[in-house]
C-alpha positions as CSV (number, residue, x, y, z in Angstrom):
1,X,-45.3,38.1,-7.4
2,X,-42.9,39.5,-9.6
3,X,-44.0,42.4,-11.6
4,X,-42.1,41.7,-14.1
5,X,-43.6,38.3,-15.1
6,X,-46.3,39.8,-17.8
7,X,-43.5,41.9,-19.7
8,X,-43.2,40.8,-23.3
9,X,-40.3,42.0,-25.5
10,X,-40.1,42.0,-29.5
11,X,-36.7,40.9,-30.9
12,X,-36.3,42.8,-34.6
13,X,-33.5,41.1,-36.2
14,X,-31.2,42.4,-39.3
15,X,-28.6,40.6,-40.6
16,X,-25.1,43.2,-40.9
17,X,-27.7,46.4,-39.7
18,X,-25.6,49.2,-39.3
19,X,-26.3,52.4,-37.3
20,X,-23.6,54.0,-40.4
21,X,-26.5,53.7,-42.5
22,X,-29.7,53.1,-40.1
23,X,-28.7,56.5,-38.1
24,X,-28.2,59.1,-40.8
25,X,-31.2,58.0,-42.7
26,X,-33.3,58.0,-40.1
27,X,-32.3,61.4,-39.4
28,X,-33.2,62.8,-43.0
29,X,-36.6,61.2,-42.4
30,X,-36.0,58.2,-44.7
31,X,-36.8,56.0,-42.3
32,X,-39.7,57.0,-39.1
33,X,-40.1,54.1,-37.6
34,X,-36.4,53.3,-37.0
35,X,-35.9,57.0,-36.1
36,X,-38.7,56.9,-33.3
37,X,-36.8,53.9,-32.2
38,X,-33.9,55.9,-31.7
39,X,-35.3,59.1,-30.5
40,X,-37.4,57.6,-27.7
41,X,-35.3,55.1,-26.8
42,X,-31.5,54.2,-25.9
43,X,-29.2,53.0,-29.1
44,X,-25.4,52.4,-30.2
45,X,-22.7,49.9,-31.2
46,X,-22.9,45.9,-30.1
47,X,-19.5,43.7,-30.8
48,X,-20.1,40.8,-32.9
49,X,-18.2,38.0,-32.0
50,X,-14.7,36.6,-34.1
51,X,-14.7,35.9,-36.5
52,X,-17.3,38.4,-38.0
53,X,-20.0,35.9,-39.3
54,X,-23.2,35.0,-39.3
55,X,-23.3,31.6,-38.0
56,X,-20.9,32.6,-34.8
57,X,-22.7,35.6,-34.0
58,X,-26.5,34.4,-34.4
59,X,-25.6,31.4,-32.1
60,X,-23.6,33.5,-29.2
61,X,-26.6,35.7,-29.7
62,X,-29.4,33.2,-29.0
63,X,-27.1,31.4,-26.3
64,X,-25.3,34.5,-24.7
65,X,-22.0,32.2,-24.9
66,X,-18.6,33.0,-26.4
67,X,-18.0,30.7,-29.3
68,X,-15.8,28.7,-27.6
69,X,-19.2,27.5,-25.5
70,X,-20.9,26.4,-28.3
71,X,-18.4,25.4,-30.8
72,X,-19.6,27.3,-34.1
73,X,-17.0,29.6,-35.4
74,X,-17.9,29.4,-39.2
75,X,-20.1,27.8,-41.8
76,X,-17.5,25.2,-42.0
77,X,-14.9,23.0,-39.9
78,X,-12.0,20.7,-40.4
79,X,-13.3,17.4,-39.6
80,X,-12.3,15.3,-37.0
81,X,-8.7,13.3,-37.9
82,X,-8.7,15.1,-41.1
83,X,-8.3,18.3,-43.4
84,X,-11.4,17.6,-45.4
85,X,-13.7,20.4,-44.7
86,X,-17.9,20.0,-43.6
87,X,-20.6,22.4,-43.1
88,X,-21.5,23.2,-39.6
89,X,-25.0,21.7,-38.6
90,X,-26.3,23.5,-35.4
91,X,-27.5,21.6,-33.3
92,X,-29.6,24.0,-31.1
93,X,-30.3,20.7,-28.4
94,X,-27.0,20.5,-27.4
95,X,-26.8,24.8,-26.3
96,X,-28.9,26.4,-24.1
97,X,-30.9,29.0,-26.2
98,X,-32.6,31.5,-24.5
99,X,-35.7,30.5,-26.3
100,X,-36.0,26.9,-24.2
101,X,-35.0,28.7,-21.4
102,X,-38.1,31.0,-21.5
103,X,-40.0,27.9,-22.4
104,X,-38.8,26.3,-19.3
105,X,-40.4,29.3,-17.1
106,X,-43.4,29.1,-18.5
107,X,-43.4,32.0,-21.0
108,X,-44.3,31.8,-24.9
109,X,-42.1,32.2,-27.4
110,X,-42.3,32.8,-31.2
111,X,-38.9,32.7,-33.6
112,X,-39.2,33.5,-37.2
113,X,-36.4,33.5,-39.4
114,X,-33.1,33.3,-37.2
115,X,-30.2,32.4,-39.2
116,X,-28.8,29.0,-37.4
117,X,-31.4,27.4,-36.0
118,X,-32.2,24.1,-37.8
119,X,-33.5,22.1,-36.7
120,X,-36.2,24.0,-34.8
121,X,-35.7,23.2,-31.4
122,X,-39.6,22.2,-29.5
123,X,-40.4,25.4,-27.5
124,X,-43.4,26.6,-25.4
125,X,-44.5,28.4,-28.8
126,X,-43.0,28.0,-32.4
127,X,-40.2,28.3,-34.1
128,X,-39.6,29.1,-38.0
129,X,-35.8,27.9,-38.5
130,X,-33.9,31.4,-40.8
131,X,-31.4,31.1,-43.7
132,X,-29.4,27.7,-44.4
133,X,-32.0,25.8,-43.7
134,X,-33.7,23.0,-45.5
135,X,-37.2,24.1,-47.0
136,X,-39.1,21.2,-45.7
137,X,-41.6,19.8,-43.1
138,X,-38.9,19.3,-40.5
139,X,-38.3,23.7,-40.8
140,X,-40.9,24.6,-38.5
141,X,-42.0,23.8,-35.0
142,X,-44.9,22.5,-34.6
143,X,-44.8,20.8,-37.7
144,X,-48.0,21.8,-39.1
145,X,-47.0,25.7,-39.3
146,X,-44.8,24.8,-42.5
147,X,-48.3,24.0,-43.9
148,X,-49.4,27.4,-43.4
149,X,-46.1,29.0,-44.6
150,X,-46.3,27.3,-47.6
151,X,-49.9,28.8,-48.4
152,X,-48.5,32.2,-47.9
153,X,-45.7,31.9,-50.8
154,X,-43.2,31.7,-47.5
155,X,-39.2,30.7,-48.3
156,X,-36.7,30.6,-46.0
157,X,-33.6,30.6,-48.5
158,X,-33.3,32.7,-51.8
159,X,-34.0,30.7,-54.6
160,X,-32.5,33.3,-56.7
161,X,-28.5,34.3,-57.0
162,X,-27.2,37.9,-57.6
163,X,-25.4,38.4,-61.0
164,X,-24.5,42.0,-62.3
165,X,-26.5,40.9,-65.5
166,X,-29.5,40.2,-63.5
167,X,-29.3,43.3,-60.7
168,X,-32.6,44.5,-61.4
169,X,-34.2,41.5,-61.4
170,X,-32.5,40.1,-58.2
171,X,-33.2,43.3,-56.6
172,X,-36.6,43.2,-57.4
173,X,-37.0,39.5,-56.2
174,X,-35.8,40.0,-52.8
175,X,-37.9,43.0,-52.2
176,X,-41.1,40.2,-53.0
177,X,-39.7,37.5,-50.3
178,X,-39.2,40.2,-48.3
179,X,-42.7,41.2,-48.2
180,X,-44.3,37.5,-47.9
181,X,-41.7,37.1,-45.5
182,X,-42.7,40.2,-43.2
183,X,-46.1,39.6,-44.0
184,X,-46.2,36.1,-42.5
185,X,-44.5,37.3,-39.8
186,X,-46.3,40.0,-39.0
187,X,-49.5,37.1,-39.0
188,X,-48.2,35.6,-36.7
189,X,-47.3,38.3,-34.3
190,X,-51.0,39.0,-34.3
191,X,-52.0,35.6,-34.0
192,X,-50.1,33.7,-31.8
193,X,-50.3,34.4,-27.7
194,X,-46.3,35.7,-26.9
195,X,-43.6,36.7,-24.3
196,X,-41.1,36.7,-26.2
197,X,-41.6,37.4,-30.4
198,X,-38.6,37.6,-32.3
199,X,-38.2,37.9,-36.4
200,X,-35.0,38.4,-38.2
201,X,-34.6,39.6,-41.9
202,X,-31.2,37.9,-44.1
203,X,-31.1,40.7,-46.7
204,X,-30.0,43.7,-45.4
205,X,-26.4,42.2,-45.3
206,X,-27.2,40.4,-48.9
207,X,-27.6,43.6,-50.9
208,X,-25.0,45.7,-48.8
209,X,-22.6,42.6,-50.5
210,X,-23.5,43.5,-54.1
211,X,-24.3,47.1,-54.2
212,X,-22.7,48.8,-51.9
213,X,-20.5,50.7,-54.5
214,X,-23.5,51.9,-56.3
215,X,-24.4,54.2,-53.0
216,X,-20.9,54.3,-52.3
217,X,-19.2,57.4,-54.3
218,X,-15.9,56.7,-52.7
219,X,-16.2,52.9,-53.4
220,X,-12.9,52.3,-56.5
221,X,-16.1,50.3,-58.5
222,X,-18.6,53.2,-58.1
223,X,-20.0,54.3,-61.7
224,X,-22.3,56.8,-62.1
225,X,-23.9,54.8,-64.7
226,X,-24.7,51.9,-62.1
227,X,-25.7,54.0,-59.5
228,X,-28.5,55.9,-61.2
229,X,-29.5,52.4,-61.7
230,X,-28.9,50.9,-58.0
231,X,-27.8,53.7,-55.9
232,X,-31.0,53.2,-54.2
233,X,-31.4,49.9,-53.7
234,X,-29.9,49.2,-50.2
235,X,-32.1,52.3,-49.0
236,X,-35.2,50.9,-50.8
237,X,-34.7,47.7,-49.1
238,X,-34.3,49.5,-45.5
239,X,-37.4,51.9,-46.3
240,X,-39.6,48.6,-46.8
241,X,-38.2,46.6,-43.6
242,X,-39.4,50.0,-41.6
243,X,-42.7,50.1,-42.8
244,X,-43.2,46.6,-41.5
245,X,-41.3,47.9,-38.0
246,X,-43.8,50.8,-37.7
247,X,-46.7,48.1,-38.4
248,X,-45.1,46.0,-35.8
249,X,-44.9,48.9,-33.6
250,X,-48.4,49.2,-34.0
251,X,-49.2,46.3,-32.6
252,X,-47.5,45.9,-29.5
253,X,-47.3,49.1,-28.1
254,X,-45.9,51.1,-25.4
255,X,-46.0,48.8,-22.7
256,X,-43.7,45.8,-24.6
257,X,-39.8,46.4,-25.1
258,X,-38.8,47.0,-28.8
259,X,-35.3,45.8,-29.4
260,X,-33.7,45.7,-33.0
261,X,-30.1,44.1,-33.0
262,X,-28.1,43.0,-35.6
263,X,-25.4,40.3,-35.6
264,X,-22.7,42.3,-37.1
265,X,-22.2,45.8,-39.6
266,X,-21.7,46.5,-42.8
267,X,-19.2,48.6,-45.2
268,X,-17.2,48.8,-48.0
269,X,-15.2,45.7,-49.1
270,X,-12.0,46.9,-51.4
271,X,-9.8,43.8,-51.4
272,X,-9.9,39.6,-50.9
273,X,-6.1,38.6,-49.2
274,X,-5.4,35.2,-50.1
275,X,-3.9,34.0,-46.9
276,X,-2.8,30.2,-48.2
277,X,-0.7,31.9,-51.2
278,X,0.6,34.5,-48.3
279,X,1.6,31.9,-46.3
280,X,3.2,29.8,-48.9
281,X,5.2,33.0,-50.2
282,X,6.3,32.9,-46.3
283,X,7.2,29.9,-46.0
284,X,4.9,28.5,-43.4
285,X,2.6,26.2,-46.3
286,X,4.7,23.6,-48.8
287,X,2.2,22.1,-51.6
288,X,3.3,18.8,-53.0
289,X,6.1,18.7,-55.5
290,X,4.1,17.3,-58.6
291,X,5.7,17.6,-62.0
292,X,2.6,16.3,-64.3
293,X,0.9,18.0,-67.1
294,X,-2.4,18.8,-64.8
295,X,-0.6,20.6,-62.0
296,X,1.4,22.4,-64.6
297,X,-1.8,23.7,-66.4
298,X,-3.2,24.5,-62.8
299,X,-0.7,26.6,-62.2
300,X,-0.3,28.4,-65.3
301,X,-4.1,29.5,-65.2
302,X,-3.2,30.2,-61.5
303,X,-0.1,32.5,-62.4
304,X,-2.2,34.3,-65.3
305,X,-5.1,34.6,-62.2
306,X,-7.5,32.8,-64.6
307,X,-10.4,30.9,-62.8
308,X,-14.5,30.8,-63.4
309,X,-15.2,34.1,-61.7
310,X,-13.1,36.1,-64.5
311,X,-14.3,33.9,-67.2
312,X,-17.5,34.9,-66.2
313,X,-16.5,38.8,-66.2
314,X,-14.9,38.2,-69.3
315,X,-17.7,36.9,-71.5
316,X,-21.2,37.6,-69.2
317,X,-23.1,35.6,-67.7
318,X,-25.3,34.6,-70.8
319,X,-22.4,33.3,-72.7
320,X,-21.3,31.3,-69.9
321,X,-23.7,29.7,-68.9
322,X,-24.6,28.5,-72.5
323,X,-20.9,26.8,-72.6
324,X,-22.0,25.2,-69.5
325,X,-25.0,23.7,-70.2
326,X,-22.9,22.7,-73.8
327,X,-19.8,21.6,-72.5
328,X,-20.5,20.8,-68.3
329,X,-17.7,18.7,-67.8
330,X,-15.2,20.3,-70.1
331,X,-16.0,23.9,-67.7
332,X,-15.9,21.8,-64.4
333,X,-12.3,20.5,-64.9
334,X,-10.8,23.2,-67.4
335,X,-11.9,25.9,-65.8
336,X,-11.7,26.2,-62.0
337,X,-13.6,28.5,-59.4
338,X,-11.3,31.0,-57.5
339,X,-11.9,28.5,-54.5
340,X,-10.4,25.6,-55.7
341,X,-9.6,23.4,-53.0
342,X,-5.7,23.0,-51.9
343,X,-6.4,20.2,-49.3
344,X,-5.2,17.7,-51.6
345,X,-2.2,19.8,-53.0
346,X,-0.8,20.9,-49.4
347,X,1.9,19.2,-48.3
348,X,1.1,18.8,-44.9
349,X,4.3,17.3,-43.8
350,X,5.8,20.8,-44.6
351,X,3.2,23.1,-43.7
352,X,3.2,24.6,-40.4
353,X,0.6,26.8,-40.8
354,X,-2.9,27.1,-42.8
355,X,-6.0,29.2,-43.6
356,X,-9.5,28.3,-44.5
357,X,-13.1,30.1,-43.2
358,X,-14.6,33.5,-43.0
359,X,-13.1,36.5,-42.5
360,X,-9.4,35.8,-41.4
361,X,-8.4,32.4,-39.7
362,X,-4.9,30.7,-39.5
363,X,-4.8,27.9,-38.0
364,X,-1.3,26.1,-36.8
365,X,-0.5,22.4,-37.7
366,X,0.1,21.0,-34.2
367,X,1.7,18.0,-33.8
368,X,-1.3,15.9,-32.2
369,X,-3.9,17.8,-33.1
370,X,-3.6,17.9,-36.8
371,X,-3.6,14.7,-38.3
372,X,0.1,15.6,-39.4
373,X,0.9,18.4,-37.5
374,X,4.7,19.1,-37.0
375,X,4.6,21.8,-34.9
376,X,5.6,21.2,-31.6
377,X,3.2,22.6,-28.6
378,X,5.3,25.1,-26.0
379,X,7.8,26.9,-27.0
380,X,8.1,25.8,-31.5
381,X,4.1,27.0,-31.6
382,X,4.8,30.2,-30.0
383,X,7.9,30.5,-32.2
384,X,5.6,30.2,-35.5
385,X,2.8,32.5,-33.9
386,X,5.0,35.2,-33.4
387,X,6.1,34.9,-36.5
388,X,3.1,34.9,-38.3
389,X,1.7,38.0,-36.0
390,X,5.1,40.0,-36.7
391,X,5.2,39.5,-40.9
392,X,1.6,40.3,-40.9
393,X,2.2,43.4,-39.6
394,X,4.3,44.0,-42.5
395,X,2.0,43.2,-45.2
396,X,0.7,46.6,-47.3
397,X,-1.1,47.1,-50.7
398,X,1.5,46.4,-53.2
399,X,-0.4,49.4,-55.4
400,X,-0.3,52.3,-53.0
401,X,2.1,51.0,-50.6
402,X,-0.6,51.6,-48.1
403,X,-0.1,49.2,-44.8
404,X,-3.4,47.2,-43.9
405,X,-2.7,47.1,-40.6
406,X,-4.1,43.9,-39.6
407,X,-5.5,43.4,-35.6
408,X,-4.6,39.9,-34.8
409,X,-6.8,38.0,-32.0
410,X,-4.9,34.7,-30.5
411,X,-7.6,31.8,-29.4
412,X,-6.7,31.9,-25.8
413,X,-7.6,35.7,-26.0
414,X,-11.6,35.5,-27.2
415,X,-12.1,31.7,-26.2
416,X,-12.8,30.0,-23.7
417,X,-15.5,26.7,-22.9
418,X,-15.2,23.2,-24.0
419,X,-15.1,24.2,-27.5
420,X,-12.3,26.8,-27.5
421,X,-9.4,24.3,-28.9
422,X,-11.8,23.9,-32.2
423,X,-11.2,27.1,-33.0
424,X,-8.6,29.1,-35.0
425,X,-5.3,29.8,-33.6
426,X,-5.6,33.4,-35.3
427,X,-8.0,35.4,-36.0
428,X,-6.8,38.4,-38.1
429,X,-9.4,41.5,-39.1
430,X,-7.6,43.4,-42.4
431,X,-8.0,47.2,-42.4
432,X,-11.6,47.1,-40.5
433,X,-12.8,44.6,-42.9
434,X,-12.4,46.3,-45.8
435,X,-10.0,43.5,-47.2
436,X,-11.2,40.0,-46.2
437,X,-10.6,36.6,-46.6
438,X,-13.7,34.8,-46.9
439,X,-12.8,31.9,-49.3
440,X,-11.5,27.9,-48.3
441,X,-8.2,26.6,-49.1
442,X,-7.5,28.1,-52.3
443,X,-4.3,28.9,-54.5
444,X,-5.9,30.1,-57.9
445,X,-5.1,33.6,-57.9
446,X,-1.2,34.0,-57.8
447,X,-1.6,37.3,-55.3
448,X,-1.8,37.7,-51.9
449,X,-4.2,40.8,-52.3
450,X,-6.9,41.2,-55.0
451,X,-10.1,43.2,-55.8
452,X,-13.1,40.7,-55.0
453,X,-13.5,38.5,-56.9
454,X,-17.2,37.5,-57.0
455,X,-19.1,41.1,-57.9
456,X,-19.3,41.4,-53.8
457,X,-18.4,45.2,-52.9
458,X,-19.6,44.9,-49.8
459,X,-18.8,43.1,-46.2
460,X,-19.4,42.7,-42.7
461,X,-18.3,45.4,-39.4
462,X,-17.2,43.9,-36.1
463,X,-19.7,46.7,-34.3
464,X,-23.3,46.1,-35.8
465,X,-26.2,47.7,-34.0
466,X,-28.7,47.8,-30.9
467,X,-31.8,49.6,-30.3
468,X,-33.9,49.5,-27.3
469,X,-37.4,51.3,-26.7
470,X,-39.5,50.5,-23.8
471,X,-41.2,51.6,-20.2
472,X,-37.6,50.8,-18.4
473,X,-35.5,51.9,-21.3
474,X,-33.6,54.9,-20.4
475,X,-34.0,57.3,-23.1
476,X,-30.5,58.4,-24.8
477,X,-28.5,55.8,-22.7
478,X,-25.4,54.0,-25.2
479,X,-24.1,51.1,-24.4
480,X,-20.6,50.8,-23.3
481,X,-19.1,48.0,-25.1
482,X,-21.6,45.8,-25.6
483,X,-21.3,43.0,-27.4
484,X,-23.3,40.3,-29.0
485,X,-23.4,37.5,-25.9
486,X,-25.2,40.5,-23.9
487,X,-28.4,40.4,-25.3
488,X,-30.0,37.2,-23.9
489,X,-29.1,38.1,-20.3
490,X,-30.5,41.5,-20.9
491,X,-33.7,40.1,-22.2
492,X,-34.7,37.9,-19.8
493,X,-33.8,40.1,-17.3
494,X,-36.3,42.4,-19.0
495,X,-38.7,39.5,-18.6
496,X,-38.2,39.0,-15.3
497,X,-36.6,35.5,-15.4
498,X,-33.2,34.5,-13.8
499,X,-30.1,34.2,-16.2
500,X,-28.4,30.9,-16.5
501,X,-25.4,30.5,-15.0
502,X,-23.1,29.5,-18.0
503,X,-24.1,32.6,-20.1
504,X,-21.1,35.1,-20.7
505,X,-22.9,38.2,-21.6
506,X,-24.2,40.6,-18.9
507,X,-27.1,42.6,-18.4
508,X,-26.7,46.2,-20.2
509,X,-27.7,48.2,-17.5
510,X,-26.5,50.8,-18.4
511,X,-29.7,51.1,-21.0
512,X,-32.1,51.3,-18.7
513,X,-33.7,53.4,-15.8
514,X,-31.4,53.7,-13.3
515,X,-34.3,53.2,-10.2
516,X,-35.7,50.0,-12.5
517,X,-32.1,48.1,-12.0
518,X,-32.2,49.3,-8.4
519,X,-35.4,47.9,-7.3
520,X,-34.9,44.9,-9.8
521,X,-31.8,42.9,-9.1
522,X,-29.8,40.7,-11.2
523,X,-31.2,36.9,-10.4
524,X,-28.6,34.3,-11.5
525,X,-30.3,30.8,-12.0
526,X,-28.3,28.0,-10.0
527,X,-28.5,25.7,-13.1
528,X,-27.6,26.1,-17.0
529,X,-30.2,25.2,-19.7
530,X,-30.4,21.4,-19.9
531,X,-30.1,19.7,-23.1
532,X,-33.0,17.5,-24.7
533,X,-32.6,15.4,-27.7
534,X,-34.2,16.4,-31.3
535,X,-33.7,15.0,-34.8
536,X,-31.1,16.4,-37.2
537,X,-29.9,16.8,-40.4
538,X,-30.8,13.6,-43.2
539,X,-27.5,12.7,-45.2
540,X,-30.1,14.3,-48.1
541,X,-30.4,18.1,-46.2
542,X,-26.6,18.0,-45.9
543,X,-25.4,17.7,-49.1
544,X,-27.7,20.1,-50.3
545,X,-26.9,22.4,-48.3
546,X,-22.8,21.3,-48.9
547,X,-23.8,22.3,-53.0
548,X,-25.4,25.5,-51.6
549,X,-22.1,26.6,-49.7
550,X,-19.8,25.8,-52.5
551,X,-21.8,28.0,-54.8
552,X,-21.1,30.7,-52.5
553,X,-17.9,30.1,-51.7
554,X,-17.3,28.7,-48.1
555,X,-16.5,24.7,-49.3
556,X,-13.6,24.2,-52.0
């Protein structure tokens, strides 16, 4: 019998958790149940995957694949013979999670909250689908556990939207979902026979977005004013996620393995880089040569870098909303959001290269790929690439004259699986992050480089975080180079269960016992997860969740 078949390991979950902040303030006995984590336990750095976003990283998390495996590199993709833009819909029965795969040996497995995984995929257990999911029956697994989240006050997305007028407020309503969120949680941990328990909190990253600055004295919008106000806030939030890990911790012991992950890090965001008007200034993007009185007035307000996000600035969020609610239609077409759409402005018979997505993408308009592509594969697309890769090394802040130094990641490098020619050509990480482009194809502002744009002072970190306490964990190990796709191997490992075949992470062995991995060895499984079929998104759930990304940003 293997002795490992009765291990159970909790999965802890937080969304752009970053030892920066989780490490020092543990330390100065802010936070004890993290810092017991720590102290007994093994702890560093885990690669996200690129691009450095959520829905990317949660999936290669849960399937230990490289994105080019599973095919989700954003919250959005260029559909199929076209340059119209959709929101990803994972589709967890076409990838081999980790979770089915423990269900298929037999063990129990309970999910709560994990961005990415609607719909919930039938599992020996349950499964709560996590943030950009539709609030409905169809969000749980079985069924009949929405009823009971529902009872508790439970929500998967925020209901509310952060607004400098309404910090307080919105600060104060995420610490209350929290709660209910833990709370239910934390239920079911008690309640429900497990192997395998995993829960994962959204916020952390959300309020490292907005108030950064005010903890931030080096941050260019840092006021003293502000942070009197806010300076505690991402703390406060932390301090209230490690009460409900010490009650966690509580529950399951010594004998379980405690692992708290995140799927990227978090720091200071200074600039947005427009990489459409960058590319156009290069050369590489033509829009359409349009003469009429519209495209004039678009790009006057573009020139003057007027748009909705500094109208809003300029008159408050009160006053602008009243004009909205007074003149809708007039503020819709008059006034446009920073990520206006350019699809229908490009010239696509001149463009040899575009950007839309998280992060940092360009993507290369390949004759027979692109719907009218025109550059040639071979040699003319290795031409443009260089290109690209050599002016971007140029680019610096026209302020300080500062160069951003941009690392630039070519698909072939970080990709590979049946998905890998979906994703972009380029992936290029500004200044660690600090400057991002995390916008759709836009053309508003008349700079390549700009402060943000939408009150966000805050953004993700390639290296987020991983934390490992149990009876094989060897205490004060660090992980070399781990990265996301590592966890799922290491954890069923940890359970005793062989490791599917097509996963690309490997076991961390380096965090544990050294005479553990010697009398345990590695057992590869001589088949991958098999798919099943489940229901999906309704044409209803899409477009809501469409209207829900354009709010933020990701769809023009």
């Amino acid at each position: 019998m293997n002795t490992l078949d009765k291990s159970r390991v909790l999965v802890i979950g937080l969304d752009g958790g970053t030892l920066d902040l989780i490490g020092p303030w543990g330390r100065q006995g802010h936070l004890p149940a993290f810092a017991h984590l720590i102290n007994k336990g093994a702890s560093g750095p885990l690669r996200s995957t690129i691009p450095t976003i959520s829905p990317a990283a949660w999936t290669s998390f849960m399937t230990g694949k490289n994105p080019g495996k599973h095919g989700v590199f954003d919250f959005i993709r260029r559909r199929p013979d076209s340059y119209q833009l959709e929101y990803v819909q994972t589709d967890l029965s076409s990838m081999g999670t980790m979770f089915r795969w423990l269900s298929q040996q037999g063990r129990r497995v309970g999910v709560i909250g994990v961005p990415m995984t609607y719909p919930p995929e039938p599992i020996n257990g349950f499964m709560v689908a996590g943030s950009w999911a539709p609030e409905n029956e169809c969000c749980a697994y079985p069924s009949e556990l929405a009823q009971f989240l529902w009872e508790q006050g439970y929500t998967i997305n925020n209901a509310m939207a952060y607004t400098p007028d309404t910090a307080r407020a919105f600060a104060q309503y995420v610490e209350e979902v929290t709660e209910v969120r833990a709370s239910v949680a934390l239920e079911l941990l008690r309640r429900e026979p497990w192997d395998l328990f995993m829960a994962a909190f959204r916020d952390v990253d959300t309020l490292q977005a907005f108030y950064w600055h005010d903890m931030d004295p080096a941050h260019p919008f840092h006021t003293p004013e502000r942070a009197e106000r806010f300076g505690d806030v991402i703390l406060d939030h932390h301090r209230q996620l490690d009460r409900f890990v010490s009650q966690m911790l509580d529950e399951v012991g010594d004998d379980a393995t405690v692992v708290v992950m995140s799927d990227h890090g978090g720091g200071p965001l200074y600039h947005e880089i427009f990489i459409n008007n960058w590319l156009l200034e290069k050369r590489l993007l033509a829009l359409k040569r349009r003469s009429d009185v519209g495209d004039l007035y678009r790009k006057t307000l573009r020139r003057l870098g007027i748009n909705r996000s500094t109208v809003i600035k300029l008159l408050g969020w009160p006053l602008a909303n009243r004009l909205k609610r007074i003149f809708p239609s007039w503020v819709e077409h008059m006034v446009p959001w920073p990520h206006t759409g350019l699809i229908d402005q490009i010239d696509w018979s001149r463009t040899k290269a575009y950007s839309f997505g998280s992060i940092g993408q360009i993507y290369i308009n390949v004759r027979g790929r692109e719907p009218q592509g025109i550059v040639e594969p071979g040699q003319e697309y290795e031409e443009v690439v260089a290109h690209i890769v050599e002016e971007l090394g140029k680019l610096a802040d026209p302020e300080t004259g500062t160069p951003i130094s941009p690392r630039v990641f070519r698909r072939e490098e970080i990709y590979w699986g049946p998905y890998a020619d979906k994703g972009p050509d380029l992936n290029v990480v500004f200044g660690n992050m600090s400057c991002i482009s995390h916008i759709t194809l836009d053309a508003v502002q008349d700079r390549v480089l700009a402060p943000p744009a939408d009150y966000e002072t805050g953004t993700h970190r390639m290296d987020g975080m991983v934390v490992m306490r149990g009876p094989h964990v060897q205490r004060g190990a660090v992980p070399q180079s781990a990265q996301i796709i590592d966890l799922a191997p290491t954890i069923l490992y940890l359970m005793g269960e062989p490791i599917p075949t097509d996963m690309d992470g490997r076991v961390l062995t380096e965090m544990l016992i050294p005479d553990f991995v010697s009398a345990h060895p590695i057992r590869w499984a001589d088949r991958d997860v098999p798919g099943i079929s489940i229901s999906g998104w309704t044409l209803e759930e899409e477009a809501r969740m469409v209207q829900h990304l354009k709010g933020l940003g990701y769809l023009g």
